[in-house]
PQR file with spaces between the fields and no chain letter, atoms N, CA, C, O and H, PARSE charges and radii, in Angstrom:
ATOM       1  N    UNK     1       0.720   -7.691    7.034 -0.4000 1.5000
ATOM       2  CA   UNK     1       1.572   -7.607    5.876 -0.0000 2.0000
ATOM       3  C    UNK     1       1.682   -6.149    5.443  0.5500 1.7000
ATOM       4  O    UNK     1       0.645   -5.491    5.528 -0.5500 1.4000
ATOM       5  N    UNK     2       2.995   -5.424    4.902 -0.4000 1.5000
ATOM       6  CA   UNK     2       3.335   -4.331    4.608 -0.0000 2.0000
ATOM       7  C    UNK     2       2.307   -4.182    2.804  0.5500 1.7000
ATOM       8  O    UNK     2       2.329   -4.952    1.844 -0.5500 1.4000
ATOM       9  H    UNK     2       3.837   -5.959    4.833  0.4000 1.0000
ATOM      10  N    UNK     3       1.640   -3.054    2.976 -0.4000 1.5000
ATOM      11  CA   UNK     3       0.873   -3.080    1.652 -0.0000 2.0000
ATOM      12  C    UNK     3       2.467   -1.756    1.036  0.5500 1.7000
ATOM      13  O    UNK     3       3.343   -2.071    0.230 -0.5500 1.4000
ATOM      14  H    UNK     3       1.621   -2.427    3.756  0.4000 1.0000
ATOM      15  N    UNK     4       2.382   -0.813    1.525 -0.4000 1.5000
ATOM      16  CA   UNK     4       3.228    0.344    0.940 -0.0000 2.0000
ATOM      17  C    UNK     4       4.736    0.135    1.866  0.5500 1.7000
ATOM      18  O    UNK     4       4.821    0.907    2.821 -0.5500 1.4000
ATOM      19  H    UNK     4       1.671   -0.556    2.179  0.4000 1.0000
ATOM      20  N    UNK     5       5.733   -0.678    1.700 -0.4000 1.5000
ATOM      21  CA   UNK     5       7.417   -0.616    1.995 -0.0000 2.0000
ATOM      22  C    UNK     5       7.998    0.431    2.128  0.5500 1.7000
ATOM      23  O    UNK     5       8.846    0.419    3.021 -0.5500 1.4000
ATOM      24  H    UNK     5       5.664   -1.305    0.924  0.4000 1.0000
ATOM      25  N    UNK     6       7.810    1.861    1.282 -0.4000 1.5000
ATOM      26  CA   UNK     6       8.159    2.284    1.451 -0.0000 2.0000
ATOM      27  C    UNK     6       8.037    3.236    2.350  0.5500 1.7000
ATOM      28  O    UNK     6       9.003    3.878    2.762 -0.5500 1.4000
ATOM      29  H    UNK     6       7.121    1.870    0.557  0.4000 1.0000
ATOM      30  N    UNK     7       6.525    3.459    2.835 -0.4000 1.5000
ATOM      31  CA   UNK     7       6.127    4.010    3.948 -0.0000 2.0000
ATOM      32  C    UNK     7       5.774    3.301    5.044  0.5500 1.7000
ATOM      33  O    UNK     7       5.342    3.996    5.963 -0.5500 1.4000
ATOM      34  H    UNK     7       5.740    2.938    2.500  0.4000 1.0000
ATOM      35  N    UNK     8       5.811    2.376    5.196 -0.4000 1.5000
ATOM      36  CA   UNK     8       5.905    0.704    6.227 -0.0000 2.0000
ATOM      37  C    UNK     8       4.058    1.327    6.583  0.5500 1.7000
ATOM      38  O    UNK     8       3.539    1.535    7.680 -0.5500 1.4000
ATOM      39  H    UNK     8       6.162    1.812    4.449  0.4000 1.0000
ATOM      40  N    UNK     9       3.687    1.420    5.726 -0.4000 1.5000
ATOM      41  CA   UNK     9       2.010    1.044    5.719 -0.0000 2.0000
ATOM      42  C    UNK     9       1.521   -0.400    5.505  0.5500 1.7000
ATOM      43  O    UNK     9       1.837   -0.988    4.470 -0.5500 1.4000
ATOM      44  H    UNK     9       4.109    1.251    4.835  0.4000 1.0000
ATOM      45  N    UNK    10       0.645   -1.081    6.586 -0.4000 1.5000
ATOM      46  CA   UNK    10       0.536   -2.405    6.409 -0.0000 2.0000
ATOM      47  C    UNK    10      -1.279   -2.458    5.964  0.5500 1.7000
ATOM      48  O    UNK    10      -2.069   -1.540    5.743 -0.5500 1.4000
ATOM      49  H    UNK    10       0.389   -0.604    7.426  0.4000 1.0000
ATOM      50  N    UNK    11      -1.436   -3.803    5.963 -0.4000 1.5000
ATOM      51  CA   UNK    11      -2.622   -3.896    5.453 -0.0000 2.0000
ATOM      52  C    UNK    11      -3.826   -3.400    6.272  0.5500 1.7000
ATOM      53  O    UNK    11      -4.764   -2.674    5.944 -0.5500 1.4000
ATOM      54  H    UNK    11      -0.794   -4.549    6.142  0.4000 1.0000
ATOM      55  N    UNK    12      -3.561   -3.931    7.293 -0.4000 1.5000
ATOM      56  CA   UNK    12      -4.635   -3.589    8.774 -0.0000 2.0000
ATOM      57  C    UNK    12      -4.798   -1.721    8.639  0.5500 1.7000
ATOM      58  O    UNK    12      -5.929   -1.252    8.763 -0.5500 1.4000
ATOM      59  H    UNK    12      -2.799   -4.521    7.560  0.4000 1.0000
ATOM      60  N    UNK    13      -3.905   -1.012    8.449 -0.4000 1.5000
ATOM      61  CA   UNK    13      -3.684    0.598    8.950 -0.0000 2.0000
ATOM      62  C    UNK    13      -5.411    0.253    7.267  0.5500 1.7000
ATOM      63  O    UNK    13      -6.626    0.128    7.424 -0.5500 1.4000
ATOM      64  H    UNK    13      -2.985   -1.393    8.348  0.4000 1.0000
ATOM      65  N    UNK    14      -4.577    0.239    6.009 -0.4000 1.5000
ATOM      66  CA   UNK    14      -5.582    0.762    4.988 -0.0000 2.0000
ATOM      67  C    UNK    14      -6.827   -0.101    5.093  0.5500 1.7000
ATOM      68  O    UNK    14      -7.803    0.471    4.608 -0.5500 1.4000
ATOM      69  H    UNK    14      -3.591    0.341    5.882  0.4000 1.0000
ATOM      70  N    UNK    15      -7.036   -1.080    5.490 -0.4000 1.5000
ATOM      71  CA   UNK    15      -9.041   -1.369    6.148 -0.0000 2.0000
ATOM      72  C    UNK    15      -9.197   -0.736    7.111  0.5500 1.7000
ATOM      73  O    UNK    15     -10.392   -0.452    7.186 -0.5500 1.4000
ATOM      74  H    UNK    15      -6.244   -1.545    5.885  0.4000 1.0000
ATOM      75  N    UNK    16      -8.681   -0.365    7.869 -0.4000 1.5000
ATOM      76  CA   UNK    16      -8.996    0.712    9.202 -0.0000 2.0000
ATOM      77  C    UNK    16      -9.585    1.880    8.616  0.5500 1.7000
ATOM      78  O    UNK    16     -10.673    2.378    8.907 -0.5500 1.4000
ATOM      79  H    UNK    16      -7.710   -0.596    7.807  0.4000 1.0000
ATOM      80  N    UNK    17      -8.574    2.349    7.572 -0.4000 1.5000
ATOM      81  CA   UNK    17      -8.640    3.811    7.092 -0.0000 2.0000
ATOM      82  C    UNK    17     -10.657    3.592    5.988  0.5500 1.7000
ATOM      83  O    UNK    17     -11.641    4.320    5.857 -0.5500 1.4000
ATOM      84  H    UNK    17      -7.690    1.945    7.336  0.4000 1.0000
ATOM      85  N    UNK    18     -10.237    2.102    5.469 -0.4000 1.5000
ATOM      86  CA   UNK    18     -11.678    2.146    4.443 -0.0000 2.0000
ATOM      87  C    UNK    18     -12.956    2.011    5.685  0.5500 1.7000
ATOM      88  O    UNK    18     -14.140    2.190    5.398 -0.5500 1.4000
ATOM      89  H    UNK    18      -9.438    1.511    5.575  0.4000 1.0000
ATOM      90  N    UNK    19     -12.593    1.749    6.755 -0.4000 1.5000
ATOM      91  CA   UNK    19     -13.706    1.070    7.661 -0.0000 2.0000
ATOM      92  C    UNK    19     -14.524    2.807    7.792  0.5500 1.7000
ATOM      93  O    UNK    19     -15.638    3.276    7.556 -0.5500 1.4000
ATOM      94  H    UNK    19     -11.632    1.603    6.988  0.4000 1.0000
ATOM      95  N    UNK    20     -12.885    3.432    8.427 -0.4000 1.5000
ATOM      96  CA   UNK    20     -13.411    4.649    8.931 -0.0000 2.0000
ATOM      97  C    UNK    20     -14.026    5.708    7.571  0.5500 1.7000
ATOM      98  O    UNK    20     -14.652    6.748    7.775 -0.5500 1.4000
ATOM      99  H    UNK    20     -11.981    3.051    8.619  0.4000 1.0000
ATOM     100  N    UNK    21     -13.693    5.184    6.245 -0.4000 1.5000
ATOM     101  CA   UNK    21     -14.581    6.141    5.639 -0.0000 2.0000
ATOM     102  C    UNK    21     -13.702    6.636    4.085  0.5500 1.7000
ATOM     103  O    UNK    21     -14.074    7.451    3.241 -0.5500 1.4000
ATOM     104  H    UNK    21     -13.184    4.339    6.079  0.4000 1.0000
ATOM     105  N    UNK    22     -12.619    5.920    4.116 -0.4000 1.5000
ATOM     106  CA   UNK    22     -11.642    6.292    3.184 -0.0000 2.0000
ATOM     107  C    UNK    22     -11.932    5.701    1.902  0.5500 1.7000
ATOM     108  O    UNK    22     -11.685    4.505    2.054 -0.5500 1.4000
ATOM     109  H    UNK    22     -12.316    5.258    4.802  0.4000 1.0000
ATOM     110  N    UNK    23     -12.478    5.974    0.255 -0.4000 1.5000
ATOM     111  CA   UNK    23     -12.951    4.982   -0.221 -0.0000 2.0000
ATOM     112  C    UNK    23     -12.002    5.220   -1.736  0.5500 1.7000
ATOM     113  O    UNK    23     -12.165    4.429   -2.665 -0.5500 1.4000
ATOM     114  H    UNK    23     -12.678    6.946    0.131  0.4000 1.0000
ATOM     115  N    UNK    24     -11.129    6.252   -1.840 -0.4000 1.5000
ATOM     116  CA   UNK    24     -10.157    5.761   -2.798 -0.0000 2.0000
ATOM     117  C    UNK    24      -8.925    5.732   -2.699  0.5500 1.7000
ATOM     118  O    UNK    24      -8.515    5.569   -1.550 -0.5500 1.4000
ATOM     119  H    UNK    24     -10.996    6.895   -1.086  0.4000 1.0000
ATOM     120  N    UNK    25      -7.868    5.873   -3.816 -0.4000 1.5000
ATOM     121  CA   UNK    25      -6.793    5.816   -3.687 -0.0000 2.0000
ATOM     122  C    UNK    25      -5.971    7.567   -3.000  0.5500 1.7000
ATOM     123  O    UNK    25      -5.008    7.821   -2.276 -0.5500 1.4000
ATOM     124  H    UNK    25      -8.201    6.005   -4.749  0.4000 1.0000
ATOM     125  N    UNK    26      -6.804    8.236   -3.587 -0.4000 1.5000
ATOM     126  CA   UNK    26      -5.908    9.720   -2.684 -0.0000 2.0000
ATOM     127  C    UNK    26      -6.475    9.688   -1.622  0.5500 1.7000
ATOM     128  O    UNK    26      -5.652   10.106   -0.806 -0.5500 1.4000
ATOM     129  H    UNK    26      -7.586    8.029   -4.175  0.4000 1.0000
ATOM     130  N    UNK    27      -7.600    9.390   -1.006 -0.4000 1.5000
ATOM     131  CA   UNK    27      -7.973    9.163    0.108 -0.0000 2.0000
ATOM     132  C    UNK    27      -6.802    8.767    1.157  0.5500 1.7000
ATOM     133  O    UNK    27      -6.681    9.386    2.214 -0.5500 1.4000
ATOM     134  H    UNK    27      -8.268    9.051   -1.668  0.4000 1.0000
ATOM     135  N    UNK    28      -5.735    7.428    0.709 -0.4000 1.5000
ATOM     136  CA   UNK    28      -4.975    6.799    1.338 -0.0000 2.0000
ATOM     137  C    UNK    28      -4.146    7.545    1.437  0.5500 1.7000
ATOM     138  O    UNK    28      -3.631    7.481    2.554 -0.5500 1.4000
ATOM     139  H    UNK    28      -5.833    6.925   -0.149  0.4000 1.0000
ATOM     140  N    UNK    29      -3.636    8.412    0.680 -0.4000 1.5000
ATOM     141  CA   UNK    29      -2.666    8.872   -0.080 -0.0000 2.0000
ATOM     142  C    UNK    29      -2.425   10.043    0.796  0.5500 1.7000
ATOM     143  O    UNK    29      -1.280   10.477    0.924 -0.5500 1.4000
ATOM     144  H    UNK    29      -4.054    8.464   -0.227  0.4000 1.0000
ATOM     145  N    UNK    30      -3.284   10.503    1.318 -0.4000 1.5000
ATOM     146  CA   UNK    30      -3.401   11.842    2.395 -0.0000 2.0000
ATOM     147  C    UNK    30      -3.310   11.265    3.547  0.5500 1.7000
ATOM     148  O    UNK    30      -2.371   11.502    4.307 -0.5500 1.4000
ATOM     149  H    UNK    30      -4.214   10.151    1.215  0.4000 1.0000
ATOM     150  N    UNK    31      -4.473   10.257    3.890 -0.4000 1.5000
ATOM     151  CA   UNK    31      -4.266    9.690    5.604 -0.0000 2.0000
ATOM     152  C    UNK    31      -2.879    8.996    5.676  0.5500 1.7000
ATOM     153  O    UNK    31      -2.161    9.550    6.508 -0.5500 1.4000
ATOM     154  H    UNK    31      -5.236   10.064    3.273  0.4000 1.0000
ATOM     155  N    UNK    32      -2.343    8.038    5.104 -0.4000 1.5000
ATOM     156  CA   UNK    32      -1.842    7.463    5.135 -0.0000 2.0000
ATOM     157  C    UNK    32      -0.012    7.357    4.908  0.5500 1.7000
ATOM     158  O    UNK    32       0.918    6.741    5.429 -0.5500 1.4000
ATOM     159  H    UNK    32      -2.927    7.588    4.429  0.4000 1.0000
ATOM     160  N    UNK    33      -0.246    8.584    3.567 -0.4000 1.5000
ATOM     161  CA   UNK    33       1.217    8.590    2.720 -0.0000 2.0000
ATOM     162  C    UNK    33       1.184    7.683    1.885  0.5500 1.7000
ATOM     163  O    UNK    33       2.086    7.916    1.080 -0.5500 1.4000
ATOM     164  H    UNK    33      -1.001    9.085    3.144  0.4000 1.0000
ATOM     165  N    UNK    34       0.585    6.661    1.584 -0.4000 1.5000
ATOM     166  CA   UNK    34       0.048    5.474    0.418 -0.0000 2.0000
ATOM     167  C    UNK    34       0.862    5.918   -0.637  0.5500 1.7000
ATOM     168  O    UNK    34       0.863    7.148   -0.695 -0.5500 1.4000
ATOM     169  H    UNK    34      -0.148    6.472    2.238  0.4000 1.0000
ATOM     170  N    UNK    35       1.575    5.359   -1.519 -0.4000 1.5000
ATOM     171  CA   UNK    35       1.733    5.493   -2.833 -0.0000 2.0000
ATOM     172  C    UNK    35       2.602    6.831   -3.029  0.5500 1.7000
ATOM     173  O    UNK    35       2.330    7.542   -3.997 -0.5500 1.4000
ATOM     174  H    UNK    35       1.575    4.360   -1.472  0.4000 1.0000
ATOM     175  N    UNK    36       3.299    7.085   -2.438 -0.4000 1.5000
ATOM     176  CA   UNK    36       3.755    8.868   -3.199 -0.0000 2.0000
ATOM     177  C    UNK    36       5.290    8.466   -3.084  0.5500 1.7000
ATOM     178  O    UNK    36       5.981    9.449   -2.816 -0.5500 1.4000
ATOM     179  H    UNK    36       3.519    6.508   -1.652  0.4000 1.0000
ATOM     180  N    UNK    37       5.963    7.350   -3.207 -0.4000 1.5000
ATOM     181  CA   UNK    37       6.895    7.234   -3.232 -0.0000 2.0000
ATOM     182  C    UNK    37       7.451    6.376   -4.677  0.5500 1.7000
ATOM     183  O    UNK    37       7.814    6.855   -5.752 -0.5500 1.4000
ATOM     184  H    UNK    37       5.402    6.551   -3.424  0.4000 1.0000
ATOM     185  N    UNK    38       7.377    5.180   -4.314 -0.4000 1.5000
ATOM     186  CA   UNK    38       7.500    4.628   -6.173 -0.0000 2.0000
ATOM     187  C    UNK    38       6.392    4.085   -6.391  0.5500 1.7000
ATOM     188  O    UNK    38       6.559    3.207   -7.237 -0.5500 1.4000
ATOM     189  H    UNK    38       7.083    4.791   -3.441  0.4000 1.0000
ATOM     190  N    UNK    39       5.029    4.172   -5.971 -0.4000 1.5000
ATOM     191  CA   UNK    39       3.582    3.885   -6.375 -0.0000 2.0000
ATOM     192  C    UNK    39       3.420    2.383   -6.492  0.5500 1.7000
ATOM     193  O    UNK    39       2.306    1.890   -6.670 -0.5500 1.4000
ATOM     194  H    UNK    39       4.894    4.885   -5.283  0.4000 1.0000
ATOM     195  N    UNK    40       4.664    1.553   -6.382 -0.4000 1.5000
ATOM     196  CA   UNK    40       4.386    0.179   -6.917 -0.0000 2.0000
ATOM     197  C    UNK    40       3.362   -0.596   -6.504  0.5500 1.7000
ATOM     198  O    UNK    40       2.965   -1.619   -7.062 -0.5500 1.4000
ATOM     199  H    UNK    40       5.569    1.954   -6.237  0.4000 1.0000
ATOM     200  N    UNK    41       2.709    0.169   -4.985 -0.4000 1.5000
ATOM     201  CA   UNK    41       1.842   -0.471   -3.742 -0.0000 2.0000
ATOM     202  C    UNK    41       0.581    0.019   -4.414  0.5500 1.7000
ATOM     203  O    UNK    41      -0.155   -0.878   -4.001 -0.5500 1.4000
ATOM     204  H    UNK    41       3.032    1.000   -4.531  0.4000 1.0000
ATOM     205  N    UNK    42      -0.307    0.874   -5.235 -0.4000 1.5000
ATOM     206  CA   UNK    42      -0.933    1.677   -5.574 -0.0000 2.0000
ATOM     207  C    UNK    42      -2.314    0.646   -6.092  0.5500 1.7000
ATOM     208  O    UNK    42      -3.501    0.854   -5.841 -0.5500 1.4000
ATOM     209  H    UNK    42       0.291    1.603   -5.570  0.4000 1.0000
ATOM     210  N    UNK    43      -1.735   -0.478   -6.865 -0.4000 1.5000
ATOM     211  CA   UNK    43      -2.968   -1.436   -7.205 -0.0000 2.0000
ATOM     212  C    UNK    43      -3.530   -2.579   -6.669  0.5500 1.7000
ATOM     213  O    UNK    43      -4.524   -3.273   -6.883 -0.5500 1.4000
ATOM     214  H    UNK    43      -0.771   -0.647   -7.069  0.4000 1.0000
ATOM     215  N    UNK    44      -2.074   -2.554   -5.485 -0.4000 1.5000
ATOM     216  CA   UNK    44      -2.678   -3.663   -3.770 -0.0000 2.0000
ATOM     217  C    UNK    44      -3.490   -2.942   -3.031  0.5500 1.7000
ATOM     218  O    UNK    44      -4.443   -3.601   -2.617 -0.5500 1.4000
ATOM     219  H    UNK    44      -1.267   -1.990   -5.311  0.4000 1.0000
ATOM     220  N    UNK    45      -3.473   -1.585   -2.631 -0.4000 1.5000
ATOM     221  CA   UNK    45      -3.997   -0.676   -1.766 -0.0000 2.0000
ATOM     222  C    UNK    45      -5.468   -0.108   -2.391  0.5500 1.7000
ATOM     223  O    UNK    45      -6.318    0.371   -1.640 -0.5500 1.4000
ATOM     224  H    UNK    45      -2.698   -1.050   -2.968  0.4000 1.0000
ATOM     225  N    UNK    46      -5.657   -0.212   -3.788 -0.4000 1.5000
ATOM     226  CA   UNK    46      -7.005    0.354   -4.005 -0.0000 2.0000
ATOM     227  C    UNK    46      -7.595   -1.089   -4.602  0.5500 1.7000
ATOM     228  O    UNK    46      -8.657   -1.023   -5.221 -0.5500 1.4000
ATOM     229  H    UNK    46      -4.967   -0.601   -4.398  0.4000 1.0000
ATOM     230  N    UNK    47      -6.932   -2.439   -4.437 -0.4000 1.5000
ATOM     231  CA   UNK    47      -7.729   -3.540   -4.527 -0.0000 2.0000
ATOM     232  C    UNK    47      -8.203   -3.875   -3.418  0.5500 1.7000
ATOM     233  O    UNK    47      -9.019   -4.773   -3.210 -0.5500 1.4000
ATOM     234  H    UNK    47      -6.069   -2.493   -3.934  0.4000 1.0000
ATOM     235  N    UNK    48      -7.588   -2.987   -2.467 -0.4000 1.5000
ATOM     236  CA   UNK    48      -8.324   -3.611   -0.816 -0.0000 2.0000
ATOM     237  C    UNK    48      -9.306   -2.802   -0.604  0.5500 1.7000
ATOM     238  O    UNK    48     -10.337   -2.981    0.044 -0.5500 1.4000
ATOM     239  H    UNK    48      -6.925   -2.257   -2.636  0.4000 1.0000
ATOM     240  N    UNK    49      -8.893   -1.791   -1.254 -0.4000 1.5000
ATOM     241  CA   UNK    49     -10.581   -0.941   -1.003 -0.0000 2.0000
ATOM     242  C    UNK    49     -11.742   -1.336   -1.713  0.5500 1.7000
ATOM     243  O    UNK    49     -12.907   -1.414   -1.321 -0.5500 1.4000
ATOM     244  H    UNK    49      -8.056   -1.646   -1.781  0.4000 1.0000
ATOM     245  N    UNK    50     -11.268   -1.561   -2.757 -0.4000 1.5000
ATOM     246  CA   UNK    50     -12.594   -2.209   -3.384 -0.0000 2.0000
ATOM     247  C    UNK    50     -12.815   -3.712   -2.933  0.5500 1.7000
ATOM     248  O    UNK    50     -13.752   -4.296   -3.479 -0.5500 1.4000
ATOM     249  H    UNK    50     -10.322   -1.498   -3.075  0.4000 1.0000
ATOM     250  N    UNK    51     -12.255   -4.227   -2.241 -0.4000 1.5000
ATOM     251  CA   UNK    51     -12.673   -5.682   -1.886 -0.0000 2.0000
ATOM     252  C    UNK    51     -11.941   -6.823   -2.734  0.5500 1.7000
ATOM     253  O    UNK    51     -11.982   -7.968   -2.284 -0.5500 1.4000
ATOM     254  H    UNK    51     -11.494   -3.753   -1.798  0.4000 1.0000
ATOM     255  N    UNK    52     -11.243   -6.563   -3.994 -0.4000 1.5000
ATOM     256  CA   UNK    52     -10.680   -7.356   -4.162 -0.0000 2.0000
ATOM     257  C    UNK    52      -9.359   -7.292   -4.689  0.5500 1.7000
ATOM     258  O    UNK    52      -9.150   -6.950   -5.853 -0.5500 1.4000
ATOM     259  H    UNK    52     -11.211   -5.633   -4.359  0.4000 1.0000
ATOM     260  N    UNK    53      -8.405   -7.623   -3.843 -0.4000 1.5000
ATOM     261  CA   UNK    53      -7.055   -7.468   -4.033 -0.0000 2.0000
ATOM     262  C    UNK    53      -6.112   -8.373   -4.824  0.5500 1.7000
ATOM     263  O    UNK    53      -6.678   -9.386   -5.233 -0.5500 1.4000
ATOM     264  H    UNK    53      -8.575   -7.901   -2.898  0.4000 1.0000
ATOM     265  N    UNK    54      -4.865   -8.273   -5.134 -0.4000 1.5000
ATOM     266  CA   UNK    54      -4.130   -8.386   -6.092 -0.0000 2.0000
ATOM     267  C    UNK    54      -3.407   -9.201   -5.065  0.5500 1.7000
ATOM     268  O    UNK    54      -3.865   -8.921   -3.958 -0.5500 1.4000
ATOM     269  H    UNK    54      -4.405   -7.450   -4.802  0.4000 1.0000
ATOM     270  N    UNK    55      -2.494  -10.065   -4.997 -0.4000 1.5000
ATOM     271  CA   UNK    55      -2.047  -11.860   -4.691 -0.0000 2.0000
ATOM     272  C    UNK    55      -1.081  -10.914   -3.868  0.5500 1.7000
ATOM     273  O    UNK    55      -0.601   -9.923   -4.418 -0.5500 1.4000
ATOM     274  H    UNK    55      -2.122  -10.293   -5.897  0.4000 1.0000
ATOM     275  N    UNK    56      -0.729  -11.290   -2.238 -0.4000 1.5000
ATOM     276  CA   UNK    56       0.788  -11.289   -2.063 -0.0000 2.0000
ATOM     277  C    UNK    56       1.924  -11.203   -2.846  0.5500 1.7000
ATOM     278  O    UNK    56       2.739  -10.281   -2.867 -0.5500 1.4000
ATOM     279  H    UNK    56      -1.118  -12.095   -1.791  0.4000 1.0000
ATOM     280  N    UNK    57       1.924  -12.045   -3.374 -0.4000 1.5000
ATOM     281  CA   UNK    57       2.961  -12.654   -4.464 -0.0000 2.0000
ATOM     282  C    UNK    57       3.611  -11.932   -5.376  0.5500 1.7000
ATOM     283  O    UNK    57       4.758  -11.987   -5.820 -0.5500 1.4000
ATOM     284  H    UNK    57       1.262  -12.795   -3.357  0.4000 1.0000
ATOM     285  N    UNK    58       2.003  -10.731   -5.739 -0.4000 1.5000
ATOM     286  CA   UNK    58       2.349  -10.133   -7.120 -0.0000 2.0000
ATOM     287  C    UNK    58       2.536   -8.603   -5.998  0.5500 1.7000
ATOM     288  O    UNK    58       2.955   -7.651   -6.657 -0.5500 1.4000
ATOM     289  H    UNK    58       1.071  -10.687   -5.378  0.4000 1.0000
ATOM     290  N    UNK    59       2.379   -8.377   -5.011 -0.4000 1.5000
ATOM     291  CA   UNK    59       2.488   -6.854   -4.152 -0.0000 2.0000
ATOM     292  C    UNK    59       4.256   -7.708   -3.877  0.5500 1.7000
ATOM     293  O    UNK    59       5.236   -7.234   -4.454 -0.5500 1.4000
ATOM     294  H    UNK    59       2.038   -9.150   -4.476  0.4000 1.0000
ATOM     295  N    UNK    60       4.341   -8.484   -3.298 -0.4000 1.5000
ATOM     296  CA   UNK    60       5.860   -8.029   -3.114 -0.0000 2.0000
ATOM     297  C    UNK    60       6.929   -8.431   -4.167  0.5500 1.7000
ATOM     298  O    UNK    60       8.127   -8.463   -3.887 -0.5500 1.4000
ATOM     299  H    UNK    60       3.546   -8.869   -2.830  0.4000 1.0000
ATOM     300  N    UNK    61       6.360   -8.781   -5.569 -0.4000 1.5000
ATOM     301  CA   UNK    61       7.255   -8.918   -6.540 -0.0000 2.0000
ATOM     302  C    UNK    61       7.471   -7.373   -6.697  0.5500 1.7000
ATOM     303  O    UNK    61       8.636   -6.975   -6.660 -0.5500 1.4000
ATOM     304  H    UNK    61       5.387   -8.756   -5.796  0.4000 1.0000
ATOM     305  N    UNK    62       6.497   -6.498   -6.861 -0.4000 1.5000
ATOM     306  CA   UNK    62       6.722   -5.234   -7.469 -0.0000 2.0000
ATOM     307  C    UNK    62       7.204   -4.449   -6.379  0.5500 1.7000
ATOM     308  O    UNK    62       7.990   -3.536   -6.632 -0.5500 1.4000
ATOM     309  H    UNK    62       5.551   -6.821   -6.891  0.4000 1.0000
ATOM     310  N    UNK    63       6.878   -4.649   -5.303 -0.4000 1.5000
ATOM     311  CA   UNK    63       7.793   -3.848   -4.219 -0.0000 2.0000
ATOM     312  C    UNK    63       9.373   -4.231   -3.645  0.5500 1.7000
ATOM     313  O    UNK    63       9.897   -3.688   -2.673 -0.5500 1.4000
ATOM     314  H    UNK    63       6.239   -5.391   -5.097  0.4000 1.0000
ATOM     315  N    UNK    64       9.991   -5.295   -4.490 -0.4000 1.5000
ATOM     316  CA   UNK    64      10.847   -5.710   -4.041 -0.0000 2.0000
ATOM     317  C    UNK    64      11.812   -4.605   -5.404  0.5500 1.7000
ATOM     318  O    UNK    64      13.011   -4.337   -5.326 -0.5500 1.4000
ATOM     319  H    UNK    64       9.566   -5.736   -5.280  0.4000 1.0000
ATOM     320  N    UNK    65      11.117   -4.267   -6.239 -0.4000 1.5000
ATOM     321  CA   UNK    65      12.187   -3.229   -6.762 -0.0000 2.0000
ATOM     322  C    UNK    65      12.584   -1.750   -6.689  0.5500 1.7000
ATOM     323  O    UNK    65      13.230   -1.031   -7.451 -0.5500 1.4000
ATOM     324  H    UNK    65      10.143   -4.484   -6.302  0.4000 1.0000
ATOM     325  N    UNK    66      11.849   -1.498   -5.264 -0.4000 1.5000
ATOM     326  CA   UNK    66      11.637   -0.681   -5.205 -0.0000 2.0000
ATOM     327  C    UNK    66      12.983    0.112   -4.437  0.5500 1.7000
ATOM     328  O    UNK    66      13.561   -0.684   -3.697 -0.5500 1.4000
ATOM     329  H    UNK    66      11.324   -2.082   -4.645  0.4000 1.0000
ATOM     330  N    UNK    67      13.555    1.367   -4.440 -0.4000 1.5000
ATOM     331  CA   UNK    67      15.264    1.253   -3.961 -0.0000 2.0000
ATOM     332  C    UNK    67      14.876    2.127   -2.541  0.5500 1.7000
ATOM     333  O    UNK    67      15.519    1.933   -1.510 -0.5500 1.4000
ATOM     334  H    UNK    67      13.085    2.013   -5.041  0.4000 1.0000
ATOM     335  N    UNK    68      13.975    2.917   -2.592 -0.4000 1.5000
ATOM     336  CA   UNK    68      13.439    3.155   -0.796 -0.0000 2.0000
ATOM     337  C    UNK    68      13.121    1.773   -0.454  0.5500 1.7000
ATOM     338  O    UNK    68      13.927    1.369    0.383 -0.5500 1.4000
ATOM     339  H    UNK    68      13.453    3.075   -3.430  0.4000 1.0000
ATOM     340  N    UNK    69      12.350    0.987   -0.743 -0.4000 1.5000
ATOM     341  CA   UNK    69      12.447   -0.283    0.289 -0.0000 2.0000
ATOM     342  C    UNK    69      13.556   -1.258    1.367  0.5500 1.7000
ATOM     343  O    UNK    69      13.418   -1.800    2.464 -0.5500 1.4000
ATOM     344  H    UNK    69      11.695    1.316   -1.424  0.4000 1.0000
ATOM     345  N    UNK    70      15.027   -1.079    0.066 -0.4000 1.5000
ATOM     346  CA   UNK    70      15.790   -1.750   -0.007 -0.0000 2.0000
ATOM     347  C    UNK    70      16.301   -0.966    1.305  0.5500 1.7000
ATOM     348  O    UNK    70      16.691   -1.607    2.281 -0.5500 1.4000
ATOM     349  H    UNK    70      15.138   -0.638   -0.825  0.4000 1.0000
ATOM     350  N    UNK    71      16.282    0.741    1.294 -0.4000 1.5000
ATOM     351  CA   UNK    71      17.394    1.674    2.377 -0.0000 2.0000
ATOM     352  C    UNK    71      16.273    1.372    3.879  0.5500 1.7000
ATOM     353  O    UNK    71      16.775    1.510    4.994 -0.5500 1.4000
ATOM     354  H    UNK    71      15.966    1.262    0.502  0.4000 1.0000
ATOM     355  N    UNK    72      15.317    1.112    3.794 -0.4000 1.5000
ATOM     356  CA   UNK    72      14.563    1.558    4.646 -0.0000 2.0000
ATOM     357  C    UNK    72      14.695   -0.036    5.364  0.5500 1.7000
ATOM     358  O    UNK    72      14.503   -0.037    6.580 -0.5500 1.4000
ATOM     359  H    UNK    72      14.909    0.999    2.888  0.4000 1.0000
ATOM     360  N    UNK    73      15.011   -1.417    4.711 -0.4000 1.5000
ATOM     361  CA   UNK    73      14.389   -2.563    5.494 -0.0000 2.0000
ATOM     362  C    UNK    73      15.778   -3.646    5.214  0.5500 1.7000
ATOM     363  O    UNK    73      15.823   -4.847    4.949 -0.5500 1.4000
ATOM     364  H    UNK    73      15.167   -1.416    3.723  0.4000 1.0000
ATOM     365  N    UNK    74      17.076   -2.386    5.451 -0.4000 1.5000
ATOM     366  CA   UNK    74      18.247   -3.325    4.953 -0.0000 2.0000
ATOM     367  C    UNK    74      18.834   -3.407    6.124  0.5500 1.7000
ATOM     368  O    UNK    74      19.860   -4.075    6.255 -0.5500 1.4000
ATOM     369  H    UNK    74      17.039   -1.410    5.666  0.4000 1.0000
């Protein structure tokens, strides 16, 4: 599943990144590109680091308004 749309960062890339050693949000933010676009991904991506994440449901309600998502996956 895509955690950041707008950078087509999925979930697997950011536990990879926490496995290998990554343990906050700029952490991602550098390896990754995480969040530097409309941030909406920002409280799915540092709930996976800490172990407990925020519902599908509620990551792609807030990424569905996002207007890079829309150019990038239309």
């Amino acid at each position: 599943m895509y955690v950041c749309v707008c950078n087509a960062v999925t979930e697997s890339q950011v536990l990879r990144a926490a496995e290998e050693g990554v343990r906050n949000l700029r952490g991602l933010q550098a390896r990754l590109g995480i969040a530097l676009d409309c941030g909406r991904c920002a409280r799915y991506a540092h709930g996976l680091l800490r172990g407990t994440q925020t519902t599908p449901a509620q990551c792609e309600r807030d990424c569905v308004h996002c207007p890079r998502s829309k150019e990038k996956h239309s």
